[in-house]
N, CA, C and O atoms as CSV, one atom per row, in Angstrom:
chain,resi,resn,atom,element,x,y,z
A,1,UNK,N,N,80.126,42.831,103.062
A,1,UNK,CA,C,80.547,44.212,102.897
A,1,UNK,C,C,80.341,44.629,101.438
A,1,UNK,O,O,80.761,43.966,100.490
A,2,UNK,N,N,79.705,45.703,101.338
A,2,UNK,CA,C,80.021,46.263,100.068
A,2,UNK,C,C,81.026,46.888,99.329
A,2,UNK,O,O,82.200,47.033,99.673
A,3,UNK,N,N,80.412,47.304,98.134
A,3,UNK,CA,C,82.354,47.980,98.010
A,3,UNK,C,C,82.197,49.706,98.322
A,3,UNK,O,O,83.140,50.487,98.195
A,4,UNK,N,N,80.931,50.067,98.713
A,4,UNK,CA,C,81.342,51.587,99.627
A,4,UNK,C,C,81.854,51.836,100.223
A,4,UNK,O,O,82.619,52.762,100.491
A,5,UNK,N,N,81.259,50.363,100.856
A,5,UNK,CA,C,81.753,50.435,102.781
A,5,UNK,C,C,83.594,49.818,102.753
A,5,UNK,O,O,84.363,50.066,103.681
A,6,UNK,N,N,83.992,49.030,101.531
A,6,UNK,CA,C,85.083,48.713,101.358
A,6,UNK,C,C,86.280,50.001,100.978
A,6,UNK,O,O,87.442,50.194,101.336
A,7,UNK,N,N,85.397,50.676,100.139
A,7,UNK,CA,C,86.236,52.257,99.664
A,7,UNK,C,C,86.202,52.863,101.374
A,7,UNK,O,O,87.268,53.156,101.916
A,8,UNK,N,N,85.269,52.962,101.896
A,8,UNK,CA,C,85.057,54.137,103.175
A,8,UNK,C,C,86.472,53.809,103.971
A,8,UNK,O,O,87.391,54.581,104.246
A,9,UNK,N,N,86.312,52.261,104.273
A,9,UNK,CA,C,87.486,52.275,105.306
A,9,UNK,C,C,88.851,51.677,104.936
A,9,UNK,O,O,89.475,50.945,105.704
A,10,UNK,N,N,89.347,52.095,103.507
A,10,UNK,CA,C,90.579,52.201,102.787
A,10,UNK,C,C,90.805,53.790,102.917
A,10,UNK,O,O,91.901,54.285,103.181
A,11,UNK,N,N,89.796,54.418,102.730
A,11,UNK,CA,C,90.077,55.897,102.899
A,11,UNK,C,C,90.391,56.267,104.624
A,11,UNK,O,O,91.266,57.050,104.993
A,12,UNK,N,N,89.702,55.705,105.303
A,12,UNK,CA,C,89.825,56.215,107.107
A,12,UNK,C,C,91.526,55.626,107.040
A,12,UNK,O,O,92.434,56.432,107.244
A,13,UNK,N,N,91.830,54.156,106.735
A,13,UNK,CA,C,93.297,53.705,107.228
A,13,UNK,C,C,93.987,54.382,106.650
A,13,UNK,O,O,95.055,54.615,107.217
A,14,UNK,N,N,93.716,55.178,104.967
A,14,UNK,CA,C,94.928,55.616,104.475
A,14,UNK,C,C,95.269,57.263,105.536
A,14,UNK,O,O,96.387,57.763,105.659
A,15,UNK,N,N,94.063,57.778,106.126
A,15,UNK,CA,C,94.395,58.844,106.879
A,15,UNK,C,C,94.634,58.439,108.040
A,15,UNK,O,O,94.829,59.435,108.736
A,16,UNK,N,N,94.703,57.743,108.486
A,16,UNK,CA,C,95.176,57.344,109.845
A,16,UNK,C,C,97.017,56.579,109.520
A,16,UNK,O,O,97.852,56.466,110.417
A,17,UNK,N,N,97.166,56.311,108.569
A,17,UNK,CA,C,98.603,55.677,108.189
A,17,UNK,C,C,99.391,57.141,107.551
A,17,UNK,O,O,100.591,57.221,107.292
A,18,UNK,N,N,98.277,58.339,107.372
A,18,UNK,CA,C,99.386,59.641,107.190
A,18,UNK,C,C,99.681,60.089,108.138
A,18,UNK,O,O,100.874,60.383,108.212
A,19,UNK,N,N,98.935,60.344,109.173
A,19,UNK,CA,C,98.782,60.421,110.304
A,19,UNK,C,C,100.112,59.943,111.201
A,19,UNK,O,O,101.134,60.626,111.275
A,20,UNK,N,N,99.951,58.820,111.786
A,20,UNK,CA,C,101.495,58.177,112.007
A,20,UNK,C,C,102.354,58.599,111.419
A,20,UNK,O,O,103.216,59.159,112.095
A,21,UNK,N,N,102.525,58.559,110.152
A,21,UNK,CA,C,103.817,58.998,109.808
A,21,UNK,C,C,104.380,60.040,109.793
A,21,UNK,O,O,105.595,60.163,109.951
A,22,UNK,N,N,103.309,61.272,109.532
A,22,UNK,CA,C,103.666,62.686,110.264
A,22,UNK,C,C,104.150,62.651,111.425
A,22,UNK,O,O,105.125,63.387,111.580
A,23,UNK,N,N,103.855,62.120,112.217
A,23,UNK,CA,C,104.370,61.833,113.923
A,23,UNK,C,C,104.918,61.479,114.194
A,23,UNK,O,O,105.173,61.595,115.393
A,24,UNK,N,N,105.826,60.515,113.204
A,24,UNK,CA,C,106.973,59.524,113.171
A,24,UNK,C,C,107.844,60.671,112.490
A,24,UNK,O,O,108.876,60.941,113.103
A,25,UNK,N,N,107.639,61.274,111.510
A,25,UNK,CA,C,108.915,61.896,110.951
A,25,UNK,C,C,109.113,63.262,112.120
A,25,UNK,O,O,110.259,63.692,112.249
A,26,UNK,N,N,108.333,63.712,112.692
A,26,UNK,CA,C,108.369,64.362,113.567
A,26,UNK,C,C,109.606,64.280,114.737
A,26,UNK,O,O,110.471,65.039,115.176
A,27,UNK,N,N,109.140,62.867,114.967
A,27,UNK,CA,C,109.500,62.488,116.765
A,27,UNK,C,C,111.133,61.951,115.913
A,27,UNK,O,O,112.229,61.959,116.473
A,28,UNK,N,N,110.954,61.657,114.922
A,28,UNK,CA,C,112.785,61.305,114.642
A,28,UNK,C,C,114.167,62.450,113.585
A,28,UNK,O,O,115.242,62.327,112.998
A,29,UNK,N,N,112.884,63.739,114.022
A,29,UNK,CA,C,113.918,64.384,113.156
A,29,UNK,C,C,113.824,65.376,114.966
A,29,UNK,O,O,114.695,66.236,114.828
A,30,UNK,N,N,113.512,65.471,115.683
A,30,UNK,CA,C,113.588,65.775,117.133
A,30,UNK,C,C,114.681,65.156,117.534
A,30,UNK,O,O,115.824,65.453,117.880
A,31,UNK,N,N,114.129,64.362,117.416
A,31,UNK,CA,C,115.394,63.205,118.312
A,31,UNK,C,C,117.042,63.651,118.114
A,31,UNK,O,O,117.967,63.950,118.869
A,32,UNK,N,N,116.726,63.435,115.820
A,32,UNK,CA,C,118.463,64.182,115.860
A,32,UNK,C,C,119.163,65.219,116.388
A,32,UNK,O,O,120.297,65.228,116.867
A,33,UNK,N,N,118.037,66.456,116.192
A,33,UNK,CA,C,118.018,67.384,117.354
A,33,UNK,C,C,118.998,67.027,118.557
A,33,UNK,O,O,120.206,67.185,118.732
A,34,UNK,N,N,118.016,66.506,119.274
A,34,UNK,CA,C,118.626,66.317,120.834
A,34,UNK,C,C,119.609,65.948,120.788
A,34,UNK,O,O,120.331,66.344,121.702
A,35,UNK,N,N,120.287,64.947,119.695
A,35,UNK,CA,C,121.326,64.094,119.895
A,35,UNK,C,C,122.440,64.858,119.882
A,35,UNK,O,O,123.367,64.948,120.686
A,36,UNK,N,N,122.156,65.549,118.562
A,36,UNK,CA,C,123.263,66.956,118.045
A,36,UNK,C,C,123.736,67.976,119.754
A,36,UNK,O,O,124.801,68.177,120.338
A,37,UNK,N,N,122.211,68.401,120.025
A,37,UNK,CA,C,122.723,69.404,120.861
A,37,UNK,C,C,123.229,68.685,122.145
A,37,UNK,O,O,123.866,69.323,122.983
A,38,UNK,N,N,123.010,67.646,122.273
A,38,UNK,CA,C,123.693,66.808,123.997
A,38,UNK,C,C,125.273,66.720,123.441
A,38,UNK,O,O,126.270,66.893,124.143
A,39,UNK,N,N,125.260,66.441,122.160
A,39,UNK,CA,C,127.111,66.327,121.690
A,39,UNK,C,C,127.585,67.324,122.073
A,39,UNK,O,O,128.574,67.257,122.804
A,40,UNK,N,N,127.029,68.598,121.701
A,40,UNK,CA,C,128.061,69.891,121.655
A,40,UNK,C,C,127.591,70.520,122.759
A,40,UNK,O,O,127.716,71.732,122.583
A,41,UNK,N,N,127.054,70.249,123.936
A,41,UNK,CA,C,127.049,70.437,125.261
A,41,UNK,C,C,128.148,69.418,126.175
A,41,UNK,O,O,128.365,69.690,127.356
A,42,UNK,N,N,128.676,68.465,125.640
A,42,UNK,CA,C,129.292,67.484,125.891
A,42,UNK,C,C,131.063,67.814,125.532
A,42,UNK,O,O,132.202,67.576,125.932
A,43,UNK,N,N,130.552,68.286,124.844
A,43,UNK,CA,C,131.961,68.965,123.797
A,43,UNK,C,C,132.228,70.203,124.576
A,43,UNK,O,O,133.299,70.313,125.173
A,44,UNK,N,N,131.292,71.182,124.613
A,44,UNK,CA,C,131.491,72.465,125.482
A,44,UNK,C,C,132.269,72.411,126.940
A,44,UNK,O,O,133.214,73.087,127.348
A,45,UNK,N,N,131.426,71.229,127.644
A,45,UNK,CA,C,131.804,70.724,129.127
A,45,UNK,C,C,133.322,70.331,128.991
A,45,UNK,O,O,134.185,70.798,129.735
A,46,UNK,N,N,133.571,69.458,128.007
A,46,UNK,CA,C,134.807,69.180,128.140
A,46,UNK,C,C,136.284,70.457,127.754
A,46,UNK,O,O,137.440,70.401,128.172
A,47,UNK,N,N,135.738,71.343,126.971
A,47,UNK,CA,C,136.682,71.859,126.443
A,47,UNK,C,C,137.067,73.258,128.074
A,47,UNK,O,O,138.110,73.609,128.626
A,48,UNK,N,N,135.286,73.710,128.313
A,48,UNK,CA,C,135.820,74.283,129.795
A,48,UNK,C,C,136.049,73.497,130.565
A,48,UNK,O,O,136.377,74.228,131.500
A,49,UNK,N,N,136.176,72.086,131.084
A,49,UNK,CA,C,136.557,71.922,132.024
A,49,UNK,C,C,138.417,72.000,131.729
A,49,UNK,O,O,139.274,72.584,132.393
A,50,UNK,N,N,138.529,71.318,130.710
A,50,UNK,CA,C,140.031,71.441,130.290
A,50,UNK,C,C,140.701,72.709,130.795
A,50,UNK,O,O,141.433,72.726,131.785
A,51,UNK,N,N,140.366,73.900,129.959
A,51,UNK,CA,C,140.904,75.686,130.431
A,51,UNK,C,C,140.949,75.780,131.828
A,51,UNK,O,O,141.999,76.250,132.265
A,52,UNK,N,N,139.889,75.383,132.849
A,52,UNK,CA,C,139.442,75.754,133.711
A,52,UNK,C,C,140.179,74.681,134.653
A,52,UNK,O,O,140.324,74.760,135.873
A,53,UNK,N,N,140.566,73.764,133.882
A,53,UNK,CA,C,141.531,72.732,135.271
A,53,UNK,C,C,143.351,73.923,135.382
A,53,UNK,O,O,143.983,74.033,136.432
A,54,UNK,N,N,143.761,74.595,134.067
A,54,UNK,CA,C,144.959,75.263,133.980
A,54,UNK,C,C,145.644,75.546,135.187
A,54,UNK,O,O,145.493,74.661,136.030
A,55,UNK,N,N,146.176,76.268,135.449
A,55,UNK,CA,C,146.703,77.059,136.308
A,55,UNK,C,C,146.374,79.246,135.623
A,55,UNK,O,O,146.765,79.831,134.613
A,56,UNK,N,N,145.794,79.567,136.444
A,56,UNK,CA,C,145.631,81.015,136.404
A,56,UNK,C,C,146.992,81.843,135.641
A,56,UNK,O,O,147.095,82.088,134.439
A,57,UNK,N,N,147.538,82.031,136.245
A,57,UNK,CA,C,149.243,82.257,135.380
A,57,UNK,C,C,150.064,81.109,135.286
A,57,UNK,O,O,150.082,80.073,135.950
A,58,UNK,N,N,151.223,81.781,133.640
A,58,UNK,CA,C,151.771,80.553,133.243
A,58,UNK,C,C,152.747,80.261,134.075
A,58,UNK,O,O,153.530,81.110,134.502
A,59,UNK,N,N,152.786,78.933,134.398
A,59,UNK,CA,C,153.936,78.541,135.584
A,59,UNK,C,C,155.592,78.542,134.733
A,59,UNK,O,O,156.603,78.501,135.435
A,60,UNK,N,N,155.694,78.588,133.335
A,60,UNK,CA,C,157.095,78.576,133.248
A,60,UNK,C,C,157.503,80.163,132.318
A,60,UNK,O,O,158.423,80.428,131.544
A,61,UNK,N,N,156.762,80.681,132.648
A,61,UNK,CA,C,156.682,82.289,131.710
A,61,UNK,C,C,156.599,82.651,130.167
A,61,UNK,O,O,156.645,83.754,129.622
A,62,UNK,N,N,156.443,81.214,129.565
A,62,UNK,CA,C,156.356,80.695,128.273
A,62,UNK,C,C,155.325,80.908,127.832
A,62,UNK,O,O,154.461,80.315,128.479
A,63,UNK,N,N,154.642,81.903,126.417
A,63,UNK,CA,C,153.382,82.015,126.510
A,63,UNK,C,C,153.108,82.594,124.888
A,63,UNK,O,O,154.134,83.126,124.464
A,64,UNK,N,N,152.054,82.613,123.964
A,64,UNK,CA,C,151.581,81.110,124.169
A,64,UNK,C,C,152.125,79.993,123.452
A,64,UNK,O,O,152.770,79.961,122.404
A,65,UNK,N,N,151.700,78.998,124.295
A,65,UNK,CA,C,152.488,77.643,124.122
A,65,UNK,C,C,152.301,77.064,122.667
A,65,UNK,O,O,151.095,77.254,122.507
A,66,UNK,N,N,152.685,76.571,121.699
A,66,UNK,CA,C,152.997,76.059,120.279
A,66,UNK,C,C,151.955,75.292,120.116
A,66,UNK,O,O,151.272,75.467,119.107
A,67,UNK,N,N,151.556,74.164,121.163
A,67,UNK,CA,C,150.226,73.346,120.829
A,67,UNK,C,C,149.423,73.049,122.004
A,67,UNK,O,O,149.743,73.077,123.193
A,68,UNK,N,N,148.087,72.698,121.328
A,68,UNK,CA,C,147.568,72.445,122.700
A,68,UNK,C,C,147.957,71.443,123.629
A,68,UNK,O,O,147.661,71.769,124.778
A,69,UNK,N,N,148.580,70.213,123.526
A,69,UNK,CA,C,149.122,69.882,124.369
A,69,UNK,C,C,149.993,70.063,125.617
A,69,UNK,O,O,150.055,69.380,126.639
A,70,UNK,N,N,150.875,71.558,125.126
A,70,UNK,CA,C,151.635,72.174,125.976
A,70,UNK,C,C,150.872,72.900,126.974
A,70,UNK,O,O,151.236,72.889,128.150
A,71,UNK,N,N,149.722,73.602,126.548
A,71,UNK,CA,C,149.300,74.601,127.317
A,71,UNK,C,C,148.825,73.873,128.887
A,71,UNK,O,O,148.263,72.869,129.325
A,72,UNK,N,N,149.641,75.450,129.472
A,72,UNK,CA,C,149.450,75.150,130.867
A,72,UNK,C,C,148.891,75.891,131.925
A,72,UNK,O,O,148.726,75.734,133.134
A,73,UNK,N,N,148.617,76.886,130.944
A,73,UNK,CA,C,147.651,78.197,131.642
A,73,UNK,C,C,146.410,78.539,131.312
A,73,UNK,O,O,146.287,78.177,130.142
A,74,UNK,N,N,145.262,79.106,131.728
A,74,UNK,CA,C,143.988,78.957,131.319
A,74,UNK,C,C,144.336,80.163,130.012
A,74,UNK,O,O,143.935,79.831,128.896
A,75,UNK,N,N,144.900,81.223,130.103
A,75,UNK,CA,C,145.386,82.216,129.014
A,75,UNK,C,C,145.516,81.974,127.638
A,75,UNK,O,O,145.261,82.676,126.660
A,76,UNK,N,N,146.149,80.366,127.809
A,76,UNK,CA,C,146.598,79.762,126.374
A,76,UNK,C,C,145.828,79.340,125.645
A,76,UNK,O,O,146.295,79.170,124.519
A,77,UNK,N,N,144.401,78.969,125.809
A,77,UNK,CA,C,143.401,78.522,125.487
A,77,UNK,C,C,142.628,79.915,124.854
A,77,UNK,O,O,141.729,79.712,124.037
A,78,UNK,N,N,142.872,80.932,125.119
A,78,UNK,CA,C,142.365,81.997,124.379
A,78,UNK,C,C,142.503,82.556,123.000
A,78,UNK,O,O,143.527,82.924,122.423
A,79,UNK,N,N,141.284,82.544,122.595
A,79,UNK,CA,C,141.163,82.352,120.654
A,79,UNK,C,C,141.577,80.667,120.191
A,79,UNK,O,O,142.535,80.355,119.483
A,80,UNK,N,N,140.864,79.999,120.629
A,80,UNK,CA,C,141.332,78.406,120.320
A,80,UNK,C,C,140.411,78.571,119.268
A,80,UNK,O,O,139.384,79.041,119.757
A,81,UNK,N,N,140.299,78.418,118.133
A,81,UNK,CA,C,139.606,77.617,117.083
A,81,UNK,C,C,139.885,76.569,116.974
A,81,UNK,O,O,140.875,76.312,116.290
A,82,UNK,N,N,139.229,75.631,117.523
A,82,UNK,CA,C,139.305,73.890,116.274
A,82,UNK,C,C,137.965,74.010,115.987
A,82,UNK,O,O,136.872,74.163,116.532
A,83,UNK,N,N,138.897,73.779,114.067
A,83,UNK,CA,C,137.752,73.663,113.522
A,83,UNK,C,C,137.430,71.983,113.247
A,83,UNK,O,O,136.692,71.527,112.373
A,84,UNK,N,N,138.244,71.194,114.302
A,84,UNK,CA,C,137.623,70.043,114.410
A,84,UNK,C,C,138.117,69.448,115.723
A,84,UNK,O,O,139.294,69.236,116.016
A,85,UNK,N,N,137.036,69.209,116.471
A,85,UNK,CA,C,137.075,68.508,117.819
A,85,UNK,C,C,138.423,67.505,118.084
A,85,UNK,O,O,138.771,66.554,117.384
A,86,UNK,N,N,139.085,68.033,119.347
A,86,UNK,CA,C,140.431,67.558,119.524
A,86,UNK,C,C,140.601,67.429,120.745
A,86,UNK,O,O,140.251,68.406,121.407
A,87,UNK,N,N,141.121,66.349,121.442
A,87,UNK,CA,C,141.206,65.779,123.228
A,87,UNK,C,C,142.341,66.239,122.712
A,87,UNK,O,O,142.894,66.420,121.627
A,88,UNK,N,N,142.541,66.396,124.126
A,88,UNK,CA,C,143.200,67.511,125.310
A,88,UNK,C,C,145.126,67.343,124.877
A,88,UNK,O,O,145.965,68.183,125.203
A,89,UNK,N,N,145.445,65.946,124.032
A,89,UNK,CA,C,146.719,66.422,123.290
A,89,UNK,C,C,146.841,66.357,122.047
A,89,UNK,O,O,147.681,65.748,121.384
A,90,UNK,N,N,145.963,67.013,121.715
A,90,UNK,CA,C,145.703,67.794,120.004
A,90,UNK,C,C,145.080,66.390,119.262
A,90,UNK,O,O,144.712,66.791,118.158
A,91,UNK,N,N,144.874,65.355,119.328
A,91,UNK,CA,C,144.585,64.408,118.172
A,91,UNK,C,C,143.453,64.900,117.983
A,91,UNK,O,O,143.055,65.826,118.689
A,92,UNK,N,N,142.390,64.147,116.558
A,92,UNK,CA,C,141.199,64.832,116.298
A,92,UNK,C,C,140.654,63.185,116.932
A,92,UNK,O,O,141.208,62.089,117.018
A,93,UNK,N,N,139.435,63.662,117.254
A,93,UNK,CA,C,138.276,62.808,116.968
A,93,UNK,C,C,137.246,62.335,116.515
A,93,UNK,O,O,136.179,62.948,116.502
A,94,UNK,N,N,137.402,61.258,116.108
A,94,UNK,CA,C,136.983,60.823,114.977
A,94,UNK,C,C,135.393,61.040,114.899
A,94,UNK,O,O,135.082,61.182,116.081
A,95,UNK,N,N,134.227,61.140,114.133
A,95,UNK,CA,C,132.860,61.201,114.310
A,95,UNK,C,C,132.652,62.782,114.770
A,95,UNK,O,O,131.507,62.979,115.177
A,96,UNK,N,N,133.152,63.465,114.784
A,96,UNK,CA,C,132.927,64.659,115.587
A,96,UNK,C,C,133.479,66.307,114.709
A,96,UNK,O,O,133.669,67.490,114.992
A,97,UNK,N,N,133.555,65.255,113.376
A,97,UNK,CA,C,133.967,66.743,111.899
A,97,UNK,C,C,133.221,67.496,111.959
A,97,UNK,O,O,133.639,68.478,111.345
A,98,UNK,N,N,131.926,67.734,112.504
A,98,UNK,CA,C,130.817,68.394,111.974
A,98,UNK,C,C,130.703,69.647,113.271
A,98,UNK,O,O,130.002,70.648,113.124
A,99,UNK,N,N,131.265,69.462,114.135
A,99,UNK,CA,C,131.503,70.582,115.179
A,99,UNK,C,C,132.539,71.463,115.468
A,99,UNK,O,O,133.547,70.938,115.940
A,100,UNK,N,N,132.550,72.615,115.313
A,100,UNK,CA,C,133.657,73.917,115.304
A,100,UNK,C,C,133.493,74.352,116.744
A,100,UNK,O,O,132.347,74.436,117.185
A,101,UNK,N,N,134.902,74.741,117.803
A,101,UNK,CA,C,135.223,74.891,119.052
A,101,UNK,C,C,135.681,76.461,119.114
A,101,UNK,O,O,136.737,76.698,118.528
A,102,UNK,N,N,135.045,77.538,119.731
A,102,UNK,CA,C,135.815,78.542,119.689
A,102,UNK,C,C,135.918,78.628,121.562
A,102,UNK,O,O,135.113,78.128,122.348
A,103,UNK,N,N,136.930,79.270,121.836
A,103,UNK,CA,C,137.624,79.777,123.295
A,103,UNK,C,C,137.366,80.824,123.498
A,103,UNK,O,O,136.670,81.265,122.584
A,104,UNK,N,N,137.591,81.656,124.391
A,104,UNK,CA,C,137.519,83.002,124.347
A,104,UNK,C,C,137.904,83.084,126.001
A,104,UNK,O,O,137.136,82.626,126.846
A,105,UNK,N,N,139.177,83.720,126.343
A,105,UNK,CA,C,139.577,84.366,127.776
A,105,UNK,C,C,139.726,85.946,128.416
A,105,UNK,O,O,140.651,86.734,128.221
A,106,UNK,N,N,139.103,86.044,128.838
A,106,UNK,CA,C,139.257,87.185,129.070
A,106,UNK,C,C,139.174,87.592,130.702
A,106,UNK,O,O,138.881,86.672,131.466
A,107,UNK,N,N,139.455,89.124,131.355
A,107,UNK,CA,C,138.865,89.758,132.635
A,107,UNK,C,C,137.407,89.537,132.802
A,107,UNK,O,O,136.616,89.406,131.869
A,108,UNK,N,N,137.171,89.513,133.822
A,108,UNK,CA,C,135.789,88.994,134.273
A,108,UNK,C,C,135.654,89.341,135.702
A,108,UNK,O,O,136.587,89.147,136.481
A,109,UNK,N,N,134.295,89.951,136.152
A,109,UNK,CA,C,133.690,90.736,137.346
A,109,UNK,C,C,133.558,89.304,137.769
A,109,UNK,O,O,133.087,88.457,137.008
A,110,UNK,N,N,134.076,88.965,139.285
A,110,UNK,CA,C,133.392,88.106,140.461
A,110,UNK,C,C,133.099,88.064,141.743
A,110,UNK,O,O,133.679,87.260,142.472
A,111,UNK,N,N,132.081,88.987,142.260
A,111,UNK,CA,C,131.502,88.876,143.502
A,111,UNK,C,C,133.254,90.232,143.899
A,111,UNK,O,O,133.844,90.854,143.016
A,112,UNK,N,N,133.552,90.261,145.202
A,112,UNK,CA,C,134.273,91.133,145.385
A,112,UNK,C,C,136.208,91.053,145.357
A,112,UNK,O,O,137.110,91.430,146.105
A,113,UNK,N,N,136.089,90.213,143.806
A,113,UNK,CA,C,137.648,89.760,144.125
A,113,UNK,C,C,138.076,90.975,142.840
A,113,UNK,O,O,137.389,91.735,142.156
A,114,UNK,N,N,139.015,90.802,142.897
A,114,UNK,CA,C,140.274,92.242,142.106
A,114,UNK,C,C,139.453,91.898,140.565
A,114,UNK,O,O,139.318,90.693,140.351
A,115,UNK,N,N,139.187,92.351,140.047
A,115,UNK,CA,C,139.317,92.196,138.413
A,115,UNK,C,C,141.206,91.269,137.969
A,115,UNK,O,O,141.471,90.202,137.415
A,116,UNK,N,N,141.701,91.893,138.308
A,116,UNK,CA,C,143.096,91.443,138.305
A,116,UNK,C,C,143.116,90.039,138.322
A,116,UNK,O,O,143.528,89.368,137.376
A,117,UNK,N,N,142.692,89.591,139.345
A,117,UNK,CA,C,142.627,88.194,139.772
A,117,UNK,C,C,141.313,87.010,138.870
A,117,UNK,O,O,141.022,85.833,139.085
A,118,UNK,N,N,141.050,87.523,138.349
A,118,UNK,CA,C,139.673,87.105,137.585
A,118,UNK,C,C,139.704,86.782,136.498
A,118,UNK,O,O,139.933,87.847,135.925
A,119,UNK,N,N,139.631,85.990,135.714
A,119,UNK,CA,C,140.088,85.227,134.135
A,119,UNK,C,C,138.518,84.609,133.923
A,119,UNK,O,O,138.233,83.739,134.745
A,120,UNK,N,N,137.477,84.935,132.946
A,120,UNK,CA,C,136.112,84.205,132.362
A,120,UNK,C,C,136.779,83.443,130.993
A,120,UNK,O,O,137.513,83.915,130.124
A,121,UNK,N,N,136.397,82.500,131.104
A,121,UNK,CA,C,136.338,81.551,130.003
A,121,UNK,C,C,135.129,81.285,129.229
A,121,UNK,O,O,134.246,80.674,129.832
A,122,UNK,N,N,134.858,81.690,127.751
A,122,UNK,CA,C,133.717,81.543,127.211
A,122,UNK,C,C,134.386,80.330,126.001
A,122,UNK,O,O,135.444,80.262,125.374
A,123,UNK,N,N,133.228,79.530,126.080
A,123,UNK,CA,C,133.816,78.054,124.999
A,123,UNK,C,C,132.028,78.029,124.007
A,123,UNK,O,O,130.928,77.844,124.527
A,124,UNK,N,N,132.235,78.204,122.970
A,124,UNK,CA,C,131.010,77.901,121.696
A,124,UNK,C,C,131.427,76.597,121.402
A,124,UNK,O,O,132.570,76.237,121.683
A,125,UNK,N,N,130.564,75.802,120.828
A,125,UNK,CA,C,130.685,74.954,119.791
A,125,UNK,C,C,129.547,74.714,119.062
A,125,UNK,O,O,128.490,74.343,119.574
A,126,UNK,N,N,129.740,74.940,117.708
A,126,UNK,CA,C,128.695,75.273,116.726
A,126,UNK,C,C,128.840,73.446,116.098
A,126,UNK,O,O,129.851,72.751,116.195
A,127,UNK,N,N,127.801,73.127,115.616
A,127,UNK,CA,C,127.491,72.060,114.601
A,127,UNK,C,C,126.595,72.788,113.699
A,127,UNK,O,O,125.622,73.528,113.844
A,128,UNK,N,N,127.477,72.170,112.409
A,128,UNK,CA,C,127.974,73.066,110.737
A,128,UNK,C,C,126.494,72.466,110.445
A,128,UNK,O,O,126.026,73.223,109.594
A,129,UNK,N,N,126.011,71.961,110.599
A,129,UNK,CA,C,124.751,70.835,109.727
A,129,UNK,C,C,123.344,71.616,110.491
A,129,UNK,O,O,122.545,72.295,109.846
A,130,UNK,N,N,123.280,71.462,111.390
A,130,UNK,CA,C,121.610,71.947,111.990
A,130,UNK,C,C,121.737,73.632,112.650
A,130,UNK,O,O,120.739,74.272,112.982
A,131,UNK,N,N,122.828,74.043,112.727
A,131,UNK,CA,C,123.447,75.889,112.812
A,131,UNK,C,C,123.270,75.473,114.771
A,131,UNK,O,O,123.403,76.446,115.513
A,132,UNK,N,N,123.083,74.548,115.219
A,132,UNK,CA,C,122.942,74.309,116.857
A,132,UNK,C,C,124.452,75.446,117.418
A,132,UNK,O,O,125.461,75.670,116.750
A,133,UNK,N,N,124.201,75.858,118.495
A,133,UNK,CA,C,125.374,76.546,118.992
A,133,UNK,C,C,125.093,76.492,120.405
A,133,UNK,O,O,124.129,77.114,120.850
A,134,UNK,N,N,126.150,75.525,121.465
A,134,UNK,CA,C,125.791,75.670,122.479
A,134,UNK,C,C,127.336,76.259,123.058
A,134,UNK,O,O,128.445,75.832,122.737
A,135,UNK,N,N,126.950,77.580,124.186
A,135,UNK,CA,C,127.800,78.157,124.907
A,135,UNK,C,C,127.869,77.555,126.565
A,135,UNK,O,O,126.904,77.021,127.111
A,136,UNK,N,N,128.850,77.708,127.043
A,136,UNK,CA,C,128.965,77.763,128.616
A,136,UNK,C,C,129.831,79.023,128.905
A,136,UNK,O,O,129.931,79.662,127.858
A,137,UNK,N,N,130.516,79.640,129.965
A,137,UNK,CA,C,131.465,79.983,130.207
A,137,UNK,C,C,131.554,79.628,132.194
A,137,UNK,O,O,130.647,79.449,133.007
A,138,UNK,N,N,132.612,79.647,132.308
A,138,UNK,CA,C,133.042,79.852,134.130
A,138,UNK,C,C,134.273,80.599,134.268
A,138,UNK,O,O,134.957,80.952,133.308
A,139,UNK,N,N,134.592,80.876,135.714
A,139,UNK,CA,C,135.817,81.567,136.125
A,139,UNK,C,C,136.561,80.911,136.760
A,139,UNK,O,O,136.444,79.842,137.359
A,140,UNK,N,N,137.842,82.026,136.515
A,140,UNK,CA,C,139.216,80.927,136.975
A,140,UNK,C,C,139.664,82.014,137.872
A,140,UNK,O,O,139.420,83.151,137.468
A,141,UNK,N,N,140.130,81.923,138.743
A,141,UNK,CA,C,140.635,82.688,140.017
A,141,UNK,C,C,141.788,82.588,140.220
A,141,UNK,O,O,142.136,81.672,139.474
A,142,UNK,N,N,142.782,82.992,140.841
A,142,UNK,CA,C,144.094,83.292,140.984
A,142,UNK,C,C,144.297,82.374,141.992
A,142,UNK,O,O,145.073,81.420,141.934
A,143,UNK,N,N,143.385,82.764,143.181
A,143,UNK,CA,C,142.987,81.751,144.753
A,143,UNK,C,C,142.514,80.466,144.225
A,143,UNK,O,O,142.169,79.570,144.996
């Protein structure tokens, strides 16, 4: 080999080794991505399923209840801010600082039942680091 042909294919590997690594920093700053947004879809699920297990009105006329632990109506959960992820009797959890929980209850149209009878639950949770914001909402019925 000469040393042309020695320069030629130091130059092809060094573009083929940028190459990869563009594709590598790619596929692993994706990844955090996904990871982030499956958390706070995970986080979302749990916080409506919580509201949404309640009871429609408060069963002891007490309202609203002092902590989340108490709450026993889907109502009470309305305007929840944590601004740090918290199971279902207020403790925080741990690994999970970086995500903010908002609630939101309100009247809500469903198919042909009373407005009256109808409670929508909207739950955000934002992660502070990549601006990700994933929403759900469902309804809570009286029936």
């Amino acid at each position: 080999m000469t040393l042309v042909e020695v320069t030629i294919a130091i130059v092809i590997m060094a573009f083929a080794a940028a190459a990869l690594l563009g594709t590598m920093s790619f596929v692993s700053k994706n990844s955090a991505e996904s990871l982030v947004t499956h958390q706070a879809e995970a986080i979302t699920n749990a916080y409506l399923d919580e509201a949404l297990s309640k009871a429609f009105a408060d069963p002891d006329g007490v309202g609203p209840e002092a902590s989340r632990a108490q709450f026993d109506n889907v109502a009470d959960f309305n305007t929840l801010p944590d601004t740090i992820v918290r199971s279902p009797n207020g403790a925080a959890i741990a690994g999970l600082d970086q995500y903010r929980v908002t609630v939101i209850v309100g009247g809500g149209a469903l198919g042909a039942l009373p407005a009256a009878d109808v409670l929508r639950v909207d739950v955000a949770v934002t992660h502070l680091m990549s601006d990700t914001v994933v929403t759900a909402s469902g309804y809570r019925t009286r029936f």
